[in-house]
C-alpha positions in Angstrom: -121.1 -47.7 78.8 -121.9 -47.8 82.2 -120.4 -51.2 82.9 -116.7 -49.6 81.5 -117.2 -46.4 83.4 -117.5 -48.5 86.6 -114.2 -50.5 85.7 -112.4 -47.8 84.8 -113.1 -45.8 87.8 -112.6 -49.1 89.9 -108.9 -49.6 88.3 -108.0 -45.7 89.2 -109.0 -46.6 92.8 -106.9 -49.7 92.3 -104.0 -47.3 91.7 -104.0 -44.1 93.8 -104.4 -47.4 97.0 -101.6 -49.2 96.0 -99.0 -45.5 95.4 -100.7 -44.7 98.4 -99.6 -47.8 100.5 -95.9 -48.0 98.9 -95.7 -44.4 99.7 -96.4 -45.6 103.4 -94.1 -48.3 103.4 -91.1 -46.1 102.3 -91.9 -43.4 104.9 -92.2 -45.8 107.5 -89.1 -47.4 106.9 -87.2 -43.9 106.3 -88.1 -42.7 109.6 -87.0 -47.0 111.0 -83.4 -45.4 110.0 -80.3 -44.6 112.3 -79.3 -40.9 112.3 -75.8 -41.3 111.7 -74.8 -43.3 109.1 -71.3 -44.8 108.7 -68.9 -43.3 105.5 -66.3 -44.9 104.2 -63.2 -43.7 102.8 -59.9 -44.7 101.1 -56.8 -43.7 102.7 -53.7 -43.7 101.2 -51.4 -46.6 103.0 -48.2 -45.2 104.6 -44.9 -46.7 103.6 -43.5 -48.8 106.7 -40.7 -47.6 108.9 -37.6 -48.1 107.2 -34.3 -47.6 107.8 -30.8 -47.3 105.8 -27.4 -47.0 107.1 -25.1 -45.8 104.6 -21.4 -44.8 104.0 -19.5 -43.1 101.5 -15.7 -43.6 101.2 -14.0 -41.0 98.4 -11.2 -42.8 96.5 -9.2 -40.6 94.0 -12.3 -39.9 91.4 -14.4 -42.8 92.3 -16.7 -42.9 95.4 -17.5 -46.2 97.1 -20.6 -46.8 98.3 -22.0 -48.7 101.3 -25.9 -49.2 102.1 -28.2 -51.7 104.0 -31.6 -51.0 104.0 -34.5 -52.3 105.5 -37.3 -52.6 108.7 -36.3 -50.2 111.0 -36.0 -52.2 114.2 -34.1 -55.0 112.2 -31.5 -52.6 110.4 -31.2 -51.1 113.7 -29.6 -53.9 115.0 -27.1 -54.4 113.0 -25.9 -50.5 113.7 -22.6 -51.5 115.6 -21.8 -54.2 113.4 -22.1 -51.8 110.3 -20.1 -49.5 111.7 -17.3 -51.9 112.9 -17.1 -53.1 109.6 -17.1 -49.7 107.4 -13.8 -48.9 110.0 -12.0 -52.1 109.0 -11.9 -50.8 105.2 -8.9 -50.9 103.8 -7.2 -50.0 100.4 -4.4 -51.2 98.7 -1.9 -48.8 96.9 -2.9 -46.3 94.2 -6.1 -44.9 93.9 -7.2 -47.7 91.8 -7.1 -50.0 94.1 -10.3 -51.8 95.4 -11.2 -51.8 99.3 -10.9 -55.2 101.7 -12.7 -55.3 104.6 -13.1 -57.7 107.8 -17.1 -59.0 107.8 -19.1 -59.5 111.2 -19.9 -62.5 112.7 -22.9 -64.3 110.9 -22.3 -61.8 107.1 -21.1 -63.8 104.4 -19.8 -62.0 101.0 -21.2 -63.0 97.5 -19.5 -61.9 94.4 -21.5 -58.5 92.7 -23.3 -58.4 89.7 -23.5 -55.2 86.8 -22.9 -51.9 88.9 -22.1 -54.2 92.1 -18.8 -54.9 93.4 -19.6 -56.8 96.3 -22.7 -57.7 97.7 -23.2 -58.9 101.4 -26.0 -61.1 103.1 -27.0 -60.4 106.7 -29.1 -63.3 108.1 -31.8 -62.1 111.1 -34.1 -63.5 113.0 -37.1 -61.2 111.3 -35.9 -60.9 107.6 -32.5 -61.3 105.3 -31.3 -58.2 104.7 -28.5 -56.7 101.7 -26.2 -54.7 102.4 -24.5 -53.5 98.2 -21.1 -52.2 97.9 -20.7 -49.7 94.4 -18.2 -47.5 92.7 -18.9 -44.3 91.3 -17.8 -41.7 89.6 -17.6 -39.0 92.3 -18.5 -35.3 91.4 -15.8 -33.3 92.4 -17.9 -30.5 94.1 -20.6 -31.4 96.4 -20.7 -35.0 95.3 -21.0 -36.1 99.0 -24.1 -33.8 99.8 -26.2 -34.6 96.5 -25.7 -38.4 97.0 -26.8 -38.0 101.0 -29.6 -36.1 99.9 -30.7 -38.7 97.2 -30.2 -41.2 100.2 -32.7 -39.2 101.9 -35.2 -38.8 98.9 -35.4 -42.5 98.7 -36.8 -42.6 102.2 -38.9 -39.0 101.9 -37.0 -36.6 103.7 -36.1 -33.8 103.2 -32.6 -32.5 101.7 -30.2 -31.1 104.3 -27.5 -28.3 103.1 -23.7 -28.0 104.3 -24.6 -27.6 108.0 -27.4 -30.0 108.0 -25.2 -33.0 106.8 -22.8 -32.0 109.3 -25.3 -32.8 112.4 -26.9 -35.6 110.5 -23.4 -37.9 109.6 -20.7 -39.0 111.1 -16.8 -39.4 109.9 -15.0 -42.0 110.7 -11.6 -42.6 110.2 -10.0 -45.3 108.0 -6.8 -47.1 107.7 -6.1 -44.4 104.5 -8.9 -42.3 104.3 -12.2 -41.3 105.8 -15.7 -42.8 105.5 -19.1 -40.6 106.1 -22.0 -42.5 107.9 -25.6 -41.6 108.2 -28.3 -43.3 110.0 -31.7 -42.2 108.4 -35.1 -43.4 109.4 -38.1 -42.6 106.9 -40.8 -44.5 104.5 -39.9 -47.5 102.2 -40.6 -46.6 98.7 -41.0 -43.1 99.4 -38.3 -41.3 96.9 -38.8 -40.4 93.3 -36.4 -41.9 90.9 -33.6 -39.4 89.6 -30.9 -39.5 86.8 -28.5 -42.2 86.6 -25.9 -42.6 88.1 -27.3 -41.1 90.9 -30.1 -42.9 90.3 -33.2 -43.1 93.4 -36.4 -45.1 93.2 -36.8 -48.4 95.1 -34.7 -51.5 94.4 -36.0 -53.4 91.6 -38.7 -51.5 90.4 -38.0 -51.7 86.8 -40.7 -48.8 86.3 -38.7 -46.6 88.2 -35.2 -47.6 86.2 -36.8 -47.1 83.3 -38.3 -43.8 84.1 -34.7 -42.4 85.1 -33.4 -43.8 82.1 -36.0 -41.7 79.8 -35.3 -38.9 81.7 -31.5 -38.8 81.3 -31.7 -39.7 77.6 -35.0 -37.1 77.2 -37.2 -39.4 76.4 -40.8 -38.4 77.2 -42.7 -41.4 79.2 -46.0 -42.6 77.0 -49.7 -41.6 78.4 -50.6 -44.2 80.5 -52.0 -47.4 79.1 -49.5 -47.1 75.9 -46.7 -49.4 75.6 -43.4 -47.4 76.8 -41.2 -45.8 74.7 -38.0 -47.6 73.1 -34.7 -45.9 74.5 -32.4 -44.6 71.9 -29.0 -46.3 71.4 -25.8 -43.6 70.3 -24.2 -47.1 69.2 -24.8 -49.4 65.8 -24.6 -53.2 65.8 -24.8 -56.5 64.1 -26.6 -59.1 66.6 -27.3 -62.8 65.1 -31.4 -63.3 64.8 -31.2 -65.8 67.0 -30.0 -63.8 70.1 -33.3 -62.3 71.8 -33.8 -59.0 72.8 -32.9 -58.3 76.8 -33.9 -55.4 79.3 -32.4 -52.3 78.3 -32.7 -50.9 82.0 -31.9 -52.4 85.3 -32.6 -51.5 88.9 -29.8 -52.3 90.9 -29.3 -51.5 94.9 -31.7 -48.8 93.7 -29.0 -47.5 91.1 -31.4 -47.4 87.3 -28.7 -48.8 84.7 -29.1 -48.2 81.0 -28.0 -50.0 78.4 -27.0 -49.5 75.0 -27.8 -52.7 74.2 -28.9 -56.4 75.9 -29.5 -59.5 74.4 -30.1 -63.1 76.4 -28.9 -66.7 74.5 -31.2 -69.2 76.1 -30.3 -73.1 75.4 -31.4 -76.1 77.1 -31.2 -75.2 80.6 -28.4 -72.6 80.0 -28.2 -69.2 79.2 -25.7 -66.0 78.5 -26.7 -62.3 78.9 -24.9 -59.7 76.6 -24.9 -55.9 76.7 -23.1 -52.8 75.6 -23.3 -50.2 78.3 -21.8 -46.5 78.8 -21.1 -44.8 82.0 -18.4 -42.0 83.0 -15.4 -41.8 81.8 -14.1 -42.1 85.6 -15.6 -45.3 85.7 -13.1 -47.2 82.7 -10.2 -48.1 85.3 -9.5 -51.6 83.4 -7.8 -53.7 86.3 -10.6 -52.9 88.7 -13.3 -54.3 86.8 -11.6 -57.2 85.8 -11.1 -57.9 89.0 -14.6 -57.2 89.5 -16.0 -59.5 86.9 -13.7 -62.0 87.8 -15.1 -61.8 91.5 -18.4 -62.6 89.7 -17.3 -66.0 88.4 -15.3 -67.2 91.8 -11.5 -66.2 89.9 -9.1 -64.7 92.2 -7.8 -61.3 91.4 -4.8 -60.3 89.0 -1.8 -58.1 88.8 -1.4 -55.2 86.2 1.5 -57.2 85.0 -1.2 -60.6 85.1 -3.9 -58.2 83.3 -1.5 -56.7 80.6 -0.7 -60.5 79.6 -4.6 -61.3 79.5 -5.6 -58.2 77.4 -5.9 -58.4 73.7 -6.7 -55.6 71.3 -10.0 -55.7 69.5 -10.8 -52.9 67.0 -15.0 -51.6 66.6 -14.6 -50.1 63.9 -11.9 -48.0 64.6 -12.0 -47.7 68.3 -9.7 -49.7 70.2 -10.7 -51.6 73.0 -9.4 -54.3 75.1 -10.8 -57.6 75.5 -10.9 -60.3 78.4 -11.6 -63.9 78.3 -12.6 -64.8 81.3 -13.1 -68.4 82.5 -14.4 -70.0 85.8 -15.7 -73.2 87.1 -19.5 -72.5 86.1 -19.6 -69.2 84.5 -17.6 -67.4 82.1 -17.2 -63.8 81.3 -16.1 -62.5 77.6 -15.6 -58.4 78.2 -14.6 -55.9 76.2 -13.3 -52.1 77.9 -13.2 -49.5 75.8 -13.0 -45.1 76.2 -14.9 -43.3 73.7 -16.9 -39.7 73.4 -15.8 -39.2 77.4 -17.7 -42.2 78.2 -16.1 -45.7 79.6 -17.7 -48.6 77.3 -18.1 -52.5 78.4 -19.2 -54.7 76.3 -19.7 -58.1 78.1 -21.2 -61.3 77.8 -21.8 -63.6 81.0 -23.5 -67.0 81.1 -22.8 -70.8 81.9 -19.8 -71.9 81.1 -20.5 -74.3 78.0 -22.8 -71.8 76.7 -20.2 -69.1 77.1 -17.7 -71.0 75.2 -19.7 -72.0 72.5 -21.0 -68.1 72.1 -17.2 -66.7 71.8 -16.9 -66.4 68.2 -20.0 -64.6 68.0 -19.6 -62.2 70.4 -16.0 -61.4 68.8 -17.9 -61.1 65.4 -20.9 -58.9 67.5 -17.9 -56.7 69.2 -16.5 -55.9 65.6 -19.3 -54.6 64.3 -20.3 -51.8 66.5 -20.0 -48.5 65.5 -20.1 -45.5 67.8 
């Protein structure tokens, strides 16, 4: 009894000296600290200087637009040259007809794509920069202020009313017409996206497309995580299983472009793209955008008397539309233009030339079947 007394007493000694000691150690090394210690904090990154120079030239019910965006000490050299060449726009007769233009020294002019009619390369020291030509349906009221302001938006400033985009732009006169500038300096990626056509967000950004696109067809975005939602289609179809499903939104020049319908045709080292989409009724002018399409596969433009002996008449089940076979030296174009429900309808498919070819029957069968 004794003997375990003593041990048991011995290892509580043991105990309270070594808590004692640690207890020590961590005092003495607390009060070894510096008084002020150094925080850290995350800090939201600010979107770099940007600038856009922009135009907007009314034409009838359309609106063409003019924008280069990009750093703001390289777009800002490019300022005189912009403006010299916004002044050499010209039109030809008719409100229909497209714009010609004299480019600067060291731009070169590729043909558009989708919504594009012309798209323009500006080599720099610093970066390439883009500047996008488009026609749109132009609001008859206020259409010049809301697309300034969306301009703005995409940048994060503020909107401007009457008087403020009266300080803020410039008119310039044209051959036969006017053109408004504006010179804005903000934050890249700074805007929301809005409603198509007037659609904001940055170019590219497929999120943003399709966000605009949910929006204008009510479409509630998915919690995040969750796969998002399928857009509805107002249109019916019969597609071959073979043809694989495409992106149904596109972000172009920062314009969010849905579609009714895309498919891609993938063989070998070829491929063709087809879509149905609808935009304003405004926008259905059938000689412009063959011309426009034909721009896109390096074909010179046509007459009305050229394009009424092109056209054939295709019927989708029961509305008429007219149909374009269009050929060039690498890629070919089959295109359908059609007006239903206030709405101008294309119907288009574009790939390599072989691949075009050999797609035509089915895309005359595909065109036949769709029902509005």
């Amino acid at each position: 009894m004794l003997n375990r007394s003593i041990l048991t007493a011995s290892s509580k000694t043991k105990r309270f000296v070594t808590c004692f000691c640690t207890l020590a150690l961590l005092t003495s090394l607390s009060g070894c600290r510096r008084p002020d210690q150094i925080e850290r904090y995350q800090v939201a990154r600010a979107g770099a200087p940007h600038r856009m120079l922009g135009a907007i030239v009314p034409r009838g019910e359309r609106g063409w637009f003019f924008k280069l965006t990009g750093a703001n000490d390289v777009v800002a050299k490019e300022t005189d040259k912009f403006t010299a060449f916004i002044e050499s726009i010209q039109f030809g007769e008719g409100d229909d007809a497209d714009p010609v233009w004299k480019l600067p020294e060291g731009w070169t002019q590729e043909p558009g794509e989708e919504m594009r009619f012309a798209t323009i390369k500006i080599a720099t020291d610093e970066q390439p920069l883009e500047l996008t030509v488009i026609p749109l349906p132009m609001p008859p009221t206020d259409g010049m202020l809301s697309n300034i302001n969306r301009w703005r938006g995409q940048l994060g400033l503020a909107p401007v009313d009457d008087a403020g985009l009266v300080k803020e732009s410039t008119v310039v006169k044209l051959a036969d017409g006017t053109a408004t500038l504006v010179n804005l300096v903000g934050k890249s990626g700074a805007g929301a996206p809005m409603s198509p056509p007037f659609a904001g967000g940055p170019a590219g950004d497929a999120d943003a497309a399709r966000r605009a696109a949910h929006e204008a067809a009510g479409v509630e975005e998915p919690a995040g995580g969750e796969a998002p939602a399928a857009l509805p289609s107002t249109v019916t179809y019969e597609a071959p299983p073979e043809w694989e499903l495409g992106e149904r939104v596109v972000s172009r020049s920062a314009f969010a472009v849905p579609r009714e319908a895309a498919f891609v045709v993938k063989e070998d080292d070829r491929s063709a793209e087809i879509t149905i989409t609808a935009l304003g009724a405004a926008a259905g002018d059938v000689l412009p955008n063959v011309n426009r399409w034909r721009g896109q596969i390096g074909l010179e433009p046509i007459t009305e008397e050229q394009l009424a002996a092109e056209a054939k008449q295709v019927d989708m089940n029961g509305v008429a539309g007219e149909y374009f076979r269009l050929i060039g030296p690498e890629q070919a174009i089959l295109g359908v233009i059609a007006s239903h429900g206030g709405k101008a309808w294309f119907v288009k498919l574009q790939g390599d030339h072989d691949l075009a070819v050999k797609l035509q029957e089915q895309f005359e069968t595909f065109v036949r079947s769709i029902k509005f």
